[in-house]
N, C-alpha and C positions, 0 to 999 in steps of 0.2 A: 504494500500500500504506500502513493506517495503522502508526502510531506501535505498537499495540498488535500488528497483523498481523507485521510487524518483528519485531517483540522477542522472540512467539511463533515467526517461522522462524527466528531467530537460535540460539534454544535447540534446534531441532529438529536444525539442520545446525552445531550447536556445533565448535570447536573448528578443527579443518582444513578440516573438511569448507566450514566459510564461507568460508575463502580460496577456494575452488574455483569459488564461483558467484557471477555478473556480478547477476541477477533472478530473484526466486520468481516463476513466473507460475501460480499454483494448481492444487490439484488433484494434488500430487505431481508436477508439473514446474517445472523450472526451467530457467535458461538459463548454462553453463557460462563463465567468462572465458575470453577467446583463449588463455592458457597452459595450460590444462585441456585445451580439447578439440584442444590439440596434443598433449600429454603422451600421451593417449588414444587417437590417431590413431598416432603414432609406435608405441606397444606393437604395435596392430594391425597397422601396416608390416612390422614383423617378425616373424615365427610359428616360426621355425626356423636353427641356423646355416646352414643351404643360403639361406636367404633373402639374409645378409648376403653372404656370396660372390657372388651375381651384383649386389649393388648396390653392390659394391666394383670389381668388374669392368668394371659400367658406368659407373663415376664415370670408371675409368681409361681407357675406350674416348670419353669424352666431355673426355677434359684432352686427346686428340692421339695418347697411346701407341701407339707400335709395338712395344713389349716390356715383357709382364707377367709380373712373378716372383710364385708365390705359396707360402709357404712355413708347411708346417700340421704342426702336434704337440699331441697329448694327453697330458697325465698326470692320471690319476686322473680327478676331474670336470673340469676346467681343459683349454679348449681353447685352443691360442693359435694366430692368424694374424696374416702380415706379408706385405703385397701392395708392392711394387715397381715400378715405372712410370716410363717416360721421358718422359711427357707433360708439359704447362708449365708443372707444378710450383704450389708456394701458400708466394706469402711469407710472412716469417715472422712477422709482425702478425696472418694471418690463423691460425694454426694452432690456435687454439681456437676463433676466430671461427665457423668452418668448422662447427661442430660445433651451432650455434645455430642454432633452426627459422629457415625463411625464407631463406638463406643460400645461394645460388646464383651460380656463374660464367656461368649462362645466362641473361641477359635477356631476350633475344626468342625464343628457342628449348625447347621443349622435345622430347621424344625418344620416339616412340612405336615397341615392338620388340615383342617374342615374349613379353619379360615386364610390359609394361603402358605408363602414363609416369614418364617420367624429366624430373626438370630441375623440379623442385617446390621444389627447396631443403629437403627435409627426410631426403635418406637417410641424414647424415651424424646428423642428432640420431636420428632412430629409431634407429641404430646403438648410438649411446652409452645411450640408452632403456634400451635393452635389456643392454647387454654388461656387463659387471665394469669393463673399464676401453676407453675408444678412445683412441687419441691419434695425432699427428700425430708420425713418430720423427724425421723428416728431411725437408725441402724448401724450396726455394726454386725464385722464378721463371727458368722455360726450365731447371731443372736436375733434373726428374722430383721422384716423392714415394714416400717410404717410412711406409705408416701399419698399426700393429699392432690390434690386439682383442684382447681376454682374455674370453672364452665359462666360463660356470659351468652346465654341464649340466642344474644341477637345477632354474634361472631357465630355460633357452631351450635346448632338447631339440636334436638332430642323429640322423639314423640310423644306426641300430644297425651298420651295414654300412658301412665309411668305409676301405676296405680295393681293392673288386671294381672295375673299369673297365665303362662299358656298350658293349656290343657293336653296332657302326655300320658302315651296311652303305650301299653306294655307290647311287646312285640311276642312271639310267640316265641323265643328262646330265653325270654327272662328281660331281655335287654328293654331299659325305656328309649321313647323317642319322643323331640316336640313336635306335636303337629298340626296345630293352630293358634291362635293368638298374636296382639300386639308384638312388633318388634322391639319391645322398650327395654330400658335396662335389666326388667327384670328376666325377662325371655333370655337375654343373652347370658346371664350368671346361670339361669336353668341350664340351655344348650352347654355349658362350659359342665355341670357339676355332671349332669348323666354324660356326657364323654369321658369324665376322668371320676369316676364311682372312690379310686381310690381316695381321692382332695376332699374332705371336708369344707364346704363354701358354706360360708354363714351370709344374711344380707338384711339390713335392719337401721334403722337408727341410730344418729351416736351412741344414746342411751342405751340403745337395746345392745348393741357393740360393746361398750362399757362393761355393760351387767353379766354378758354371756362371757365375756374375756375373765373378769373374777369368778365368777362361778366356776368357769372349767381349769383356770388356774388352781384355785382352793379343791378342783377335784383331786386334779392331775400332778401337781407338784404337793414331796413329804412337806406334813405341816411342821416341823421342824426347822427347814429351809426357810421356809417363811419368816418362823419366827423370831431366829436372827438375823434375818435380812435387816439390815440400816440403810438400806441405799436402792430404791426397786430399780434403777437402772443397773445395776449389776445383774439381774434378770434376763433371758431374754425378753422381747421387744413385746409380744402377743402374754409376755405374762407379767407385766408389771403392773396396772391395775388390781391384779391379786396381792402384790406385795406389799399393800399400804390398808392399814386397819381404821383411816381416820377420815372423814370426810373430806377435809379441805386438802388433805396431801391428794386421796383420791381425784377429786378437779384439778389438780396441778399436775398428778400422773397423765389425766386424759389429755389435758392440752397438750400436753409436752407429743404425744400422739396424733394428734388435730383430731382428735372426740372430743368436743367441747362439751362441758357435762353443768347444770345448776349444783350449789350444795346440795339444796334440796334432793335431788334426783341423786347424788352421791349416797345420800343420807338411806332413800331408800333403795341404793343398790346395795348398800353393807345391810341390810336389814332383810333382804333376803322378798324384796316386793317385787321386783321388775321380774318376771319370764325369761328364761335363758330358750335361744334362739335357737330351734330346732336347724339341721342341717338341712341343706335345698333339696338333698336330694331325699329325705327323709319325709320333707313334705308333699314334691310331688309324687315319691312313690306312698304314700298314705292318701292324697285326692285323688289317684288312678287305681289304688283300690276300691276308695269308696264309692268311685264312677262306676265300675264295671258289677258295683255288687258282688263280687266275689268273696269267696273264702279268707278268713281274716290271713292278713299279708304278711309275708313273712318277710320281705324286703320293708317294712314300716322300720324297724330298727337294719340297716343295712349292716352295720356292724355288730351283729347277733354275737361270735365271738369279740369277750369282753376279758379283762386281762389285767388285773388289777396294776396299780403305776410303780409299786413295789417289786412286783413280782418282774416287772418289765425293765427296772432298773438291775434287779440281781441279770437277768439275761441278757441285756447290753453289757455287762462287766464279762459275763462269759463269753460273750464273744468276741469282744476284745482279745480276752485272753491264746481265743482259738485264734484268732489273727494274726496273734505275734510269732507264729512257728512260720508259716507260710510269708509272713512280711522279710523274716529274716536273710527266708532265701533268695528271695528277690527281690531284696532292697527293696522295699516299699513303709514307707507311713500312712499311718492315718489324718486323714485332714481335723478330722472332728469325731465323736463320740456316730457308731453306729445308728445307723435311722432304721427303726421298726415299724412298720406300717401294719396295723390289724385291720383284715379285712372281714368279710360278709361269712367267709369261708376260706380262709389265708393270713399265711402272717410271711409279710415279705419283710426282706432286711433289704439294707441300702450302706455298702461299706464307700466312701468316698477318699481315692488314697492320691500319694504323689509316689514319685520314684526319687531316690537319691542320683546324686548329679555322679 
């Protein structure tokens, strides 16, 4: 290009618009800088708030989680969600990093499902592209992650209907399926929980989030642990609300989470008022029994074997133990304490290791 061709595109695409482009190549094209045609791409990633919901979902189905809280409220145009996760968490150097194109936990992998691929390293910027605010509220490594959004309706639309459950109906090998209903946030947490039977998805209100997080903390973790616990951040991230026995630390736990909680509403979740939130997939397999009138359901509790937390921490110790013979000889560690997943009719382990250099 001459000197004079320049000077005329420079005037043409003046202003920002020249930050934006790498090469005029004539004719009314041109060729965009890599920050451009990510910016670009990212808009296009996301077309709706149902969109962010399942790529928050699968972020958290690809960190290891066994239990996702997801906790949604509207006011006005202003949407907020805060998804919860006990997966391996993102230290805390990374919690802006995360948010930048390119930026992936998955190197050699990526993740092909029902909604496309995953593991590009961009859902996290397309997110922020798009939303009012993302941010990372809480996490650190092996201690899960709590990450919020702030949604402005009039930038990134949601339907109208954020209210109705889709109606899912048993398939003739056990397996459920959704097969009508709104496309709303909720339908998308259903289609995520009956694909992955194994995830525990919870979906509810701060509050309802709040109260079911202590609840299953005070199940699942020795009361012991608890009791000298001084500090519920030393916790992981989905159990710190359990670690605090007093109202107002409780409100300070939730924010510190983005579950905004009243004392009041603190008051009666230590007090044992609020309902702790059935699992998604718990309740739509309990309204596809009731639809169908059948025989009481045996998929109503999915996880029918049940496994006391005691008894689960002696068997995480032992197999650790079993691990160290086999790590020896081929140099291998452990990244973190084994992951036992109790299922309907199974108990999977999940050892996650590195190699020695």
């Amino acid at each position: 290009m001459s000197n004079e061709d320049l000077l005329g595109f420079v005037t043409a695409v003046s202003g920002d618009a020249f930050l934006k482009v790498e090469e005029s190549l004539g004719d009314g094209f041109v060729r965009l800088k890599v920050s451009e045609a990510e910016r670009r791409q990212a808009k296009h990633d996301i077309r709706s708030v149902e969109d962010i919901v399942v790529e928050l979902l699968r972020n958290a189905r690809d960190a290891h989680a066994s239990r996702i809280f997801v906790a949604t409220t509207r006011e006005g145009d202003l949407r907020t969600m805060t998804f919860v996760d006990d997966g391996v968490g993102i230290p805390t150097a990374m919690h802006d990093k995360v948010f930048e194109p390119r930026v992936t936990s998955k190197l050699e992998t990526m993740v092909m499902d029902q909604w496309g691929v995953h593991g590009r390293g961009m859902a996290l910027f397309s997110i922020r592209s798009n939303a009012s605010e993302a941010r990372i509220a809480a996490s650190e490594q092996h201690k899960g992650t709590a990450l919020t959004i702030l949604i402005d309706s009039a930038q990134l639309t949601e339907r109208a209907d954020q209210s109705t459950w889709p109606v899912v109906d048993r398939e003739p090998t056990g397996a459920f399926k959704v097969c009508r209903g709104p496309h709303n946030i909720i339908r998308r947490v259903v289609e995520f929980a009956v694909e992955h039977p194994g995830i525990d998805v919870y979906i509810g209100s701060p509050a309802e989030v709040v109260g079911t997080l202590y609840s299953l903390t005070r199940d699942h973790v020795d009361a012991s642990d608890l009791l000298f616990c001084d500090d519920a951040s030393a916790l992981a991230v989905w159990q710190r609300p359990g670690g605090v026995s007093d109202a107002g630390d409780l409100t300070e736990v939730a924010e510190s989470l983005a579950l905004p909680i009243s004392e009041r509403t603190a008051h009666r979740i230590l007090a044992g008022e609020l309902a702790v939130l059935p699992t998604v997939f718990q309740n739509v397999a309990g309204a596809s029994s009731a639809a169908t009138d059948s025989a009481p359901d045996i998929y109503r509790d999915r996880r029918g074997l049940k496994i006391h937390h005691t008894d689960l921490a002696q068997f995480r110790g032992e197999l650790e133990a079993a691990f160290d013979s086999i790590a020896e000889r081929y140099y291998l560690h452990l990244k973190c304490e084994p992951k036992i997943i109790v299922g309907k009719d199974d108990i999977r382990v999940r050892f996650e290791v590195e190699k020695e250099d």
